[in-house]
N, C-alpha and C positions, 0 to 999 in steps of 0.2 A: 889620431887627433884626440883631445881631450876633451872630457866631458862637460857639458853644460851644467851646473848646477841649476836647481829652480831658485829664484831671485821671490824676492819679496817685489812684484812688479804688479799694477792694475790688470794689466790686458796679459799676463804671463797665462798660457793655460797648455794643459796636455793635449799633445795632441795624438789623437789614435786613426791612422793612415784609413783603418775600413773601417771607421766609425759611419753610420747611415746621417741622414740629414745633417750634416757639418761640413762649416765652409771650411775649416781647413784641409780636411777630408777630399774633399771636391778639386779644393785650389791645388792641389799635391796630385791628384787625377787629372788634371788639365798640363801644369806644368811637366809633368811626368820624369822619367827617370834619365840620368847619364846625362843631364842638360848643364852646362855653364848658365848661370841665376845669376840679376840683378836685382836685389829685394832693397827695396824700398818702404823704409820701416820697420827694421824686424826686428826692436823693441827689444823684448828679455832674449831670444833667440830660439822661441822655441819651435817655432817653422822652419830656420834656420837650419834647429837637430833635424828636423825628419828629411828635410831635404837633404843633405850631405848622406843620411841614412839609406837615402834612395839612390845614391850615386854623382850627387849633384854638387856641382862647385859652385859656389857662390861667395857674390861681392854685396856685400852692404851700407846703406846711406842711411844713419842712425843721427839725430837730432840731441840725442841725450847721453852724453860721453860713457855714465855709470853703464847703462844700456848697452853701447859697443863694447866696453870693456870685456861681459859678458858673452858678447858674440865672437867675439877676436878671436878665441882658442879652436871655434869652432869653423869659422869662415874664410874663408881664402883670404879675404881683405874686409876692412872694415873702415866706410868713410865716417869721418863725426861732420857733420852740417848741416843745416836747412834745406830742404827739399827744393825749396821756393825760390832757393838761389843758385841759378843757370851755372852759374860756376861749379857748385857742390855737384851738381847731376854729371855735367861734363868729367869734372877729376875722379869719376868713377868707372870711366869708359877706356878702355886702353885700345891694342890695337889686335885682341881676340874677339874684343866686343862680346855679344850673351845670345843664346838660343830664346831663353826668354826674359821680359822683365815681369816682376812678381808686385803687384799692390796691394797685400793682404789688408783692409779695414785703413787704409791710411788716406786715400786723396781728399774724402769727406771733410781731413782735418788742415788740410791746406788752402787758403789765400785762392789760388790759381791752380787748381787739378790738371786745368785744360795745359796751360802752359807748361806744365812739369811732365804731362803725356807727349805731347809734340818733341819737350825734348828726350823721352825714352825713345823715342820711333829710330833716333839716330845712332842709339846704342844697341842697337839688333842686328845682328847675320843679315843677308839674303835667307828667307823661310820663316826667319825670326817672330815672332809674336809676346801680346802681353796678355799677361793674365788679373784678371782686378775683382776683389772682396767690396762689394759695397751697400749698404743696411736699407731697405725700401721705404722711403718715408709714408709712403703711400698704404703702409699696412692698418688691417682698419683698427688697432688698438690706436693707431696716433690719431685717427679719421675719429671715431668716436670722442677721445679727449678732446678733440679742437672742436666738437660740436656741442659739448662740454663748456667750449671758452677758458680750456686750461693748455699749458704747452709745458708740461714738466721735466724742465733737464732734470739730469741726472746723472753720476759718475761714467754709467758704462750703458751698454746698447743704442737703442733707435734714436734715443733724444740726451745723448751724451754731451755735455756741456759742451766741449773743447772741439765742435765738428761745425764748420764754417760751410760746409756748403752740404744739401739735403739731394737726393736721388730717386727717379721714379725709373722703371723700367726704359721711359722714352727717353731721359733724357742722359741717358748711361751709352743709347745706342748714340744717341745728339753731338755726345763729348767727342765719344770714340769717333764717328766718321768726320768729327772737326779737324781732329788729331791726326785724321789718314790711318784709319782703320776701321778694319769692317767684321763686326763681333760674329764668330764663326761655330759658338759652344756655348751656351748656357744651363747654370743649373742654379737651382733654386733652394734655399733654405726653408722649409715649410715651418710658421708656428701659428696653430689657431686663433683663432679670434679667441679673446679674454685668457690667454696662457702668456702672454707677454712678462716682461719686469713692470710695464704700466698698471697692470693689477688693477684692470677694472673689473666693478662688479655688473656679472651678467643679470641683478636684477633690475640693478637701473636703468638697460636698456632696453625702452620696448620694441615690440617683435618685428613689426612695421623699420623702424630704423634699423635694425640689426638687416633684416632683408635686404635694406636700401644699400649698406656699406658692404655686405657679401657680394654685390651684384658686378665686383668689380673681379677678374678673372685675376689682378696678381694681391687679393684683400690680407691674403692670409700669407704671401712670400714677406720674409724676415728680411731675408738677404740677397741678393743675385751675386753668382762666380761665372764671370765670363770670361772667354779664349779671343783677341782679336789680332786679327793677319794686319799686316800693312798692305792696304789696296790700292791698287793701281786706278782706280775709277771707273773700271770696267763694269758697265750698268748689268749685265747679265750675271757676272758673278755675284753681283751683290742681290738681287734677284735671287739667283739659284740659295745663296747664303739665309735669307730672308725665310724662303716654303723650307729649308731644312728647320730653321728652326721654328717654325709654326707647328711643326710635323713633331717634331723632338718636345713642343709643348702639352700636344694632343697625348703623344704618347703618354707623359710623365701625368699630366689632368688623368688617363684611365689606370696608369699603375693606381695612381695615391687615391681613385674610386675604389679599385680591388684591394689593396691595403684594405681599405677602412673599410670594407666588405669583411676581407679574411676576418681582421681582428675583432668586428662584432659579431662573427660567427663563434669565433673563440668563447669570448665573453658570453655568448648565447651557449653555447658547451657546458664553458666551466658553471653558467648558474645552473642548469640542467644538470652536468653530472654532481653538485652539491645538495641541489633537495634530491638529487637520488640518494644517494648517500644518505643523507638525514630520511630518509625513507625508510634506509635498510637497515640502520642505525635503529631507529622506532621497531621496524618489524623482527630486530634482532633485541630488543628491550622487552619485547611484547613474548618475545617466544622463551625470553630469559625467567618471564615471572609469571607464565606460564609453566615451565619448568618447575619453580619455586613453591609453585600451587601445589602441583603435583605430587613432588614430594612432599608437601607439607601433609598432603592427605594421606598417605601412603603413609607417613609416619604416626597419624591420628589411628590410621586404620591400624597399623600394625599394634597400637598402646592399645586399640579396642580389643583386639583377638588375644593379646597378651592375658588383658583384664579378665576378659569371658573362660579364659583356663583355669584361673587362679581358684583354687580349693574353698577361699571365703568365696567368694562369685557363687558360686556349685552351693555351699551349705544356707546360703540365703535364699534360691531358689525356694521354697517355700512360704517366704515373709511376700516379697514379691509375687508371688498365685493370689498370697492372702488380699494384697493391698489391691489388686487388679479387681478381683470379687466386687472389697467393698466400694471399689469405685465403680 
């Protein structure tokens, strides 16, 4: 197949498969490899490349024709329509239908997410599952602005102009088991508080409210990339689904403790091994001109013992008795 070109496109970006904290990274881990794909939104196409790169066939429902054009070379098929129109999602769907449907960063920017998930549900296998990118509004850079009394759209991230509808962890689980699904994988995008595109400054906050907006356990998630099965209703699996992922929370809460352990251990290293260094740097300066000294004297010394052989030296020895006397 041929190559994608990079496009001059807003949401175009690279994407690198074992990149750490990235959703697409993630979403391409959940989706996984040798899958028949329904992407929904795949923009300039560049999840599109890594997918097909992974083995994956895929069909796409692209809004912006320049957009599919772009994808076309790459993609099995390529619809142009609106998401939001039952029609467009349906003439996507043939009679292999898809292992998975893919939502990379797109439902947030739809009218009716819910409605446009109910109809993927019928474009899936038996096994079938969706996979959905969606930005946390709940992260505390937006929690601070709004205490603020500011709500600042913007082209691209959390508070992106063109995104109709806002997501917290609850109500991501809310859509999905609306839709007849039961989220079965989650992963998180981690960005700290005051590292956002909001660019707030962390003096303006004092420390009391900073405390206040941490105290929430998803403060600091960017983003959530979730896996969700089509369920039967079965209250124990959904149950069992529930403690896995409580458990799969706890875990990643102690990785990203140990993370930020290692790394200020590091940090604690490298400024230790620095003033070592500038230690031995000094002790190696010190012993340089000490050297310097050394010879210096040694060079005093040897112009002395030179002087004291010299034949005039010797013939003044007498002037010198003399001057010692009279002093």
């Amino acid at each position: 197949m041929q190559e994608v070109s990079q496009p001059a496109n807003v949401y175009w970006a690279e994407v690198d498969p074992t990149a750490p904290n990235n959703s697409h990274a993630y979403s391409l881990e959940l989706v996984g490899a040798n899958k028949r794909v329904l992407e929904l939104g795949p923009a300039a196409g560049h999840v599109t490349k890594a997918l097909v790169a992974n083995g994956c066939r895929v069909v796409g429902v692209e809004v912006d024709a320049d957009a599919a054009s772009l994808v076309e070379p790459v993609a099995e098929r390529v619809v142009v329509g609106d998401l939001s129109d039952p029609a467009v999602v349906a003439s996507a769907i043939d009679d292999e239908r898809f292992d998975v449907v893919l939502g990379g960063d797109v439902l947030e920017h739809l009218p009716d997410p819910l409605r446009v998930l109910r109809a993927c549900r019928g474009a899936l296998k038996p096994g079938g599952y969706v996979v959905l990118s969606l930005p946390n509004i709940a992260h505390a850079d937006v929690k601070l602005q709004l205490l603020a009394g500011r709500f600042p759209y913007r082209d691209t991230g959390l508070l992106d102009r063109t995104h109709l509808h806002f997501f917290t962890l609850a109500s991501i689980q809310q859509m999905l088991c609306d839709a007849g699904f039961l989220m079965v994988d989650l992963r998180r995008v981690v960005m700290p508080v005051f590292h956002t595109e909001l660019a707030i400054d962390p003096a303006d906050v004092p420390d009391d409210v900073r405390a206040l907006v941490l105290a929430d356990a998803e403060s600091e998630t960017y983003q959530f990339i979730v896996r969700g099965v089509v369920h039967d209703g079965d209250a124990e699996v959904a149950g069992l689904a529930g403690r896995v992922l409580a458990l799969e929370h706890d875990l990643d809460t102690e990785r990203t403790r140990r993370d930020a352990e290692r790394e200020a251990a590091r940090n604690e290293a490298a400024d230790l091994q620095a003033r070592l260094d500038e230690s031995v740097n000094s002790a190696q300066g010190f012993e340089r001109q000490s050297q310097e000294h050394e010879r210096q004297s040694q060079e005093h010394e040897g112009h002395v013992k030179a002087l004291l052989s010299t034949r005039s030296y010797r013939l003044m020895a007498p002037l010198r008795a003399a001057f010692h006397r009279r002093s």
